[in-house]
N, C-alpha and C positions, 0 to 999 in steps of 0.2 A: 197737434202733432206730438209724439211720445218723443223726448228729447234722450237723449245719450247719458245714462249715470256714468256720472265723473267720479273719481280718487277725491278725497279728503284731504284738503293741505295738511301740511305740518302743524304747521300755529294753531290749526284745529283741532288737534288731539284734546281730550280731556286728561289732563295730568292724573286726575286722580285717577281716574281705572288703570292711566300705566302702570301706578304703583301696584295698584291689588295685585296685575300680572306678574310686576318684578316678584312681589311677597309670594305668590301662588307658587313660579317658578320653583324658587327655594324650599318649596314642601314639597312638590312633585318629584326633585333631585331628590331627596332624601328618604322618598316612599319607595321611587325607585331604586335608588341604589341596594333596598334592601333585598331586593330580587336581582342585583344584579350579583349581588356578594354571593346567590346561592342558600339563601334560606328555602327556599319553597321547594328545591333539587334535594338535601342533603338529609341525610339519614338521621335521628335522632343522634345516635355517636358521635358524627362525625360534628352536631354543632355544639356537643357537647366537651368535645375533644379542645376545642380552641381555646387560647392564654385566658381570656377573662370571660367564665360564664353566666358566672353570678352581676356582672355589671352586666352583660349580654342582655338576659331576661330583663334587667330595669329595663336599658334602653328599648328593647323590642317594647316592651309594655309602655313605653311612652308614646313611643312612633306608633303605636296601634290608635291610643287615646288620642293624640294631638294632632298624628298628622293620617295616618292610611286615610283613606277616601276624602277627606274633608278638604284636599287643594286640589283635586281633580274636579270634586264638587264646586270650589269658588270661580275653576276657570270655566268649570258649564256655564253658571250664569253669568260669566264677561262675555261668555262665544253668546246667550240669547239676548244682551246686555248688548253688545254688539251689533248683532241682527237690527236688533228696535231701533237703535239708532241711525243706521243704513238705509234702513226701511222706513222709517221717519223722511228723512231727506231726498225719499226717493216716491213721494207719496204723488207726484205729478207726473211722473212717468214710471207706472208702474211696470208694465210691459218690457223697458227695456233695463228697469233693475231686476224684474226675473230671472231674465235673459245672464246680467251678471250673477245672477247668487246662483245659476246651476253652476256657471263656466268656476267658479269658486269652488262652490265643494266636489265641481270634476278635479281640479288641478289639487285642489287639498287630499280627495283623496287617491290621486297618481303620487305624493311625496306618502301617506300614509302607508300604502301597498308597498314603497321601496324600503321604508325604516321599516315593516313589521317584516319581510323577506330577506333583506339585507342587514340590518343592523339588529334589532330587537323586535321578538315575537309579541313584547309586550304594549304595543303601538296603540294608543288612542287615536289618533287622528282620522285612519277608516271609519270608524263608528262614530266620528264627530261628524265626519263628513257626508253618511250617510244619513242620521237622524238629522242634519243641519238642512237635508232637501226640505223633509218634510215641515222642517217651518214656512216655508212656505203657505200651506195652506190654511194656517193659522193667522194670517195675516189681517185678515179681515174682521177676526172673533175677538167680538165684546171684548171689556177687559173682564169682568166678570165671567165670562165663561172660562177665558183664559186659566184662572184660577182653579175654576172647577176641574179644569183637564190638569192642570197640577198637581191635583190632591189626587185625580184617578190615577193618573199616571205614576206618583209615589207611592200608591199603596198596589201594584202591579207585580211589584217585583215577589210581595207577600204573596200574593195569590198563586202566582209560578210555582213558588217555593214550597208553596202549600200541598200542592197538585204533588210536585215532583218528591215531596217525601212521604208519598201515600204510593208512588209508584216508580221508587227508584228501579226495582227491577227491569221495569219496563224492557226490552231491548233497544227501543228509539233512544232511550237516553245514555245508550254505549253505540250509537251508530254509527259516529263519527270515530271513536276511537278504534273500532273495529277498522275502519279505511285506513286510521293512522298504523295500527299495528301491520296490517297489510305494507304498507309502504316499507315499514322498517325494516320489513322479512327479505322486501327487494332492493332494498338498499343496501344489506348486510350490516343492519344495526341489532339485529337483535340480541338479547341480553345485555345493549349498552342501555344505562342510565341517562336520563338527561342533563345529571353533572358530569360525566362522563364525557357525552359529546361538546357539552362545551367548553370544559375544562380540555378539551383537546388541543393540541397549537396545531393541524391543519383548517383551514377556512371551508372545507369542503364538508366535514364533520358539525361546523356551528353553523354554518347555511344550512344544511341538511334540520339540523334539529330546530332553526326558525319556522320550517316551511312544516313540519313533521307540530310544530306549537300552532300552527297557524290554522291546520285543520282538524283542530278538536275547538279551538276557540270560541266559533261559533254557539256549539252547545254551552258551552260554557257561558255565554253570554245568557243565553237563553234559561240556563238554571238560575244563573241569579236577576236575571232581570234585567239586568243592565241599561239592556238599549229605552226601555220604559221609562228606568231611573234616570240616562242622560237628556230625553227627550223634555220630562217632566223640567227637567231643571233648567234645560233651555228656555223652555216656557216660563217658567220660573223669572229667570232674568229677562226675557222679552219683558213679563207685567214690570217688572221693577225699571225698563226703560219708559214705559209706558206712564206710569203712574207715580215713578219715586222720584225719579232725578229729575223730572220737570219744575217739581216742590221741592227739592229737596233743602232748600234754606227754612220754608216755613214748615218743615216737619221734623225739624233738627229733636225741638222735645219729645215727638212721639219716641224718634229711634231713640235716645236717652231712654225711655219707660223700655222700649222691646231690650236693651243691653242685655241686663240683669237675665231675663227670664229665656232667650236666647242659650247663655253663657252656660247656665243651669241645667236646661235642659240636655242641651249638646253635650256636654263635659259629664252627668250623670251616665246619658247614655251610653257616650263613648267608653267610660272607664268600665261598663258591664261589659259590652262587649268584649275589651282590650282581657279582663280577665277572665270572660270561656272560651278565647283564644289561647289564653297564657296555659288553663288546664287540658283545653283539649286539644294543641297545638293546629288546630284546623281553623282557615280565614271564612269557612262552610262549613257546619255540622249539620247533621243526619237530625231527626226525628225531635220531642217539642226544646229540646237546646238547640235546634239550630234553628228552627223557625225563629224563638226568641232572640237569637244572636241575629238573625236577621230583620229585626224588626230595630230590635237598639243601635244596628250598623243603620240601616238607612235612615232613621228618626236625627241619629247623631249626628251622621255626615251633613244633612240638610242645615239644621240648627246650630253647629257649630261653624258651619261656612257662611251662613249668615251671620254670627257674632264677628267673627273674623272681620267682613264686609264693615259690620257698624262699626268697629272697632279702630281700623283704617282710615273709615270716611271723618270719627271724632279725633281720629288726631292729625287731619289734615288741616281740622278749625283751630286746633292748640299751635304757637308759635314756637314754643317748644322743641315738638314732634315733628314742624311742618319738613326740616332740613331732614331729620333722617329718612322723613319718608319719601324725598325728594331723591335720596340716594337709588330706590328704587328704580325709580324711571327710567333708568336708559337700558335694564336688564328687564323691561314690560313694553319698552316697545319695539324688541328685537325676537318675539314670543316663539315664534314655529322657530329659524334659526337656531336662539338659546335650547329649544326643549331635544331637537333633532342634536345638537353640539350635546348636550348632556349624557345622549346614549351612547354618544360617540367614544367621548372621554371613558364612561364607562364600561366600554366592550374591551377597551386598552389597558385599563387597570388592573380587570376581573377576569376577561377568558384567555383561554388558552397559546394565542398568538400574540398575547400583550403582555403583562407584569404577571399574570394568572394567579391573581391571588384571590380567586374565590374558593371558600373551605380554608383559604389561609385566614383571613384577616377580620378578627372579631367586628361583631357588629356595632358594639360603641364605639370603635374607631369611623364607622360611619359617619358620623355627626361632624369631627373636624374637618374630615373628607368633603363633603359638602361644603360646607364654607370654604373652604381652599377651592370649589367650584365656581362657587357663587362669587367670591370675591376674583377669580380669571374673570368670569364670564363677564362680571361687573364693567372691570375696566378696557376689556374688549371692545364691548358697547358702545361704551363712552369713548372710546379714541376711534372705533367705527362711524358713530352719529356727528361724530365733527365732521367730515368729510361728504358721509351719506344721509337723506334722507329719511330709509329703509334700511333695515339685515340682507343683505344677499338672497335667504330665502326669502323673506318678505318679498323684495324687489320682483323674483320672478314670479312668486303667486300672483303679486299686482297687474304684473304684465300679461297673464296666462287670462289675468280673468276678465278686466274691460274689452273692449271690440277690437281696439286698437292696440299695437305696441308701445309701450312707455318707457321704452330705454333710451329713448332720448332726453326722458325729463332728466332737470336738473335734480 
């Protein structure tokens, strides 16, 4: 008989992945914030116009190299890292862990739909929650094949890209934005900008411009690949639940040998990219610069979020390291709550009905920002986790997704 998958106690968390999460956190806030300040809205002027624009350009050029994609990258493979592990535990009844991982990514993405409509257009959680079905059917496949669908899957988004700058004119690849401009004709936004509407202080003008972001998105996913890339990299961390953390004390020297050439890799990559960004102020370029821009973003992201990963895991052995990275913890296992409170914080600071200072406030001010984030969020947690379990969000994804209700657990 197929028995009921149960919650994961507490005392059973692995510390170490909370930590990657706390670390991921803190790179995600700080990619984000850089859209939230109104970089990707504002006219070459206007970011030119701000107090510091020569530290501006460093910092962007760092946050390009260090962090864009490569923490969104480390939490894919904790979300297929996750999975493995789930699915591990559920390998006796598998039928009715199914049954849980759709009720999951239903409920992940019902919060997904509300943060990308209501709070931020810029919402990963839809498209996690979508690609997170389809592991599912990966469940079964070799680890070896696994792999092989890793590498297809990474080199996907090149093939996309390939295609679509041979035929940008296409009209399918303005299709959507055709509907979006439609909209805005009936909405009476035309001739607004999208810093415009959100630097508005009515609510009715930055709801508007979520929902007016939300359907071009799509295409956009689909220019650069994305959902290929997230998929891959789920797979990704399923093999590495599969095959690493089972060994992972007797292969401690291999990842020592992978550091180096990981670190190398990643960081070469990243810094090409970070500068045909810096010249051509585009996260996308047209024609063979932006194929190669896209080939060193996604070679970068992968390979530097794996260094990351090893990086983390060596200094959880160091007695040193072991306390700070201990600090992590309680901001890695409060993850969907922390990530949803981030955009939060951020919609208050930056748009229109809160401090509005997007196109105010340089972008290397950024950086302190964040840490004034991270350290709330921090001790939030920690005076949350004494009492709870779970984050509040956590608590009801958990209860949305087993059979039963779990607001009675302690």
């Amino acid at each position: 008989m197929d028995k009921p998958f149960k919650p994961i106690a507490t005392e059973q968390r692995i510390a170490l992945l909370d930590c990657v999460r706390g670390f991921s956190l803190a790179g995600i806030c700080l990619a984000n914030l850089v859209s939230f300040a109104g970089l990707y809205v504002m006219t070459a002027d206007q970011i030119l116009a701000l107090p510091w624009p020569v530290a501006d350009r460093i910092a962007l050029f760092l946050i390009d190299c260090f962090i864009e994609g490569k923490f969104y990258t480390l939490f894919s493979l904790l979300f297929g890292i996750g999975f493995g592990l789930q699915s591990a535990r559920a390998a006796h009844h598998p039928r009715s862990f199914a049954v849980f991982w759709l009720r999951r990514m239903a409920v992940l993405c019902m919060f997904g739909l509300i943060h990308m409509f209501v709070i931020w257009y810029g919402d990963i959680l839809t498209l996690y929650s979508l690609m997170g079905l389809m592991l599912l059917a990966f469940r079964n496949t070799s680890s070896a094949w696994l792999l092989r669908w890793v590498g297809i899957l990474l080199l996907m988004p090149l093939l996309i890209q390939l295609v679509w700058f041979q035929t940008t004119d296409h009209p399918f690849w303005q299709s959507l934005a055709v509907v979006k401009t439609r909209l805005q004709a009936q909405w009476g936004y035309m001739g607004w900008t999208l810093f415009d509407m959100r630097s508005s202080n009515h609510v009715v003008d930055i709801l508007a411009s979520n929902v007016l972001n939300a359907v071009t998105r799509p295409m956009a996913y689909l220019q650069s690949g994305r959902p290929f890339q997230v998929l891959g990299q789920f797979l990704l961390g399923y093999w590495l639940a599969r095959e690493i953390l089972p060994r992972l004390p007797d292969l401690h020297p291999t990842l020592n040998k992978l550091a180096w050439p990981t670190a190398i890799i990643g960081l070469s990559c990243s810094a090409i990219y970070a500068l045909i960004k810096a010249q051509t102020g585009l996260p996308q370029s047209t024609g063979l610069v932006g194929l190669a821009q896209s080939l060193v973003y996604h070679l970068g992201c992968t390979t530097l979020a794996l260094y990351y990963l090893i990086l983390i895991e060596r200094g959880s052995r160091s007695t040193a390291w072991q306390s700070r990275l201990q600090w992590l913890q309680p901001l890695g296992r409060v993850p969907l709550t922390n990530y949803i409170g981030q955009s939060c914080i951020a919609l208050w600071v930056f748009y229109g009905y809160g401090l509005a200072w997007m196109g105010r406030l340089p972008f290397v001010a950024l950086i302190p920002l964040m840490v004034a984030i991270i350290l709330l969020q921090r001790t939030a947690s920690h005076q949350w986790l004494r009492h709870q379990p779970q984050g509040p969000l956590e608590r009801l994804w958990r209860a949305f997704s087993y059979p039963r209700p779990l607001f009675a657990q302690p």
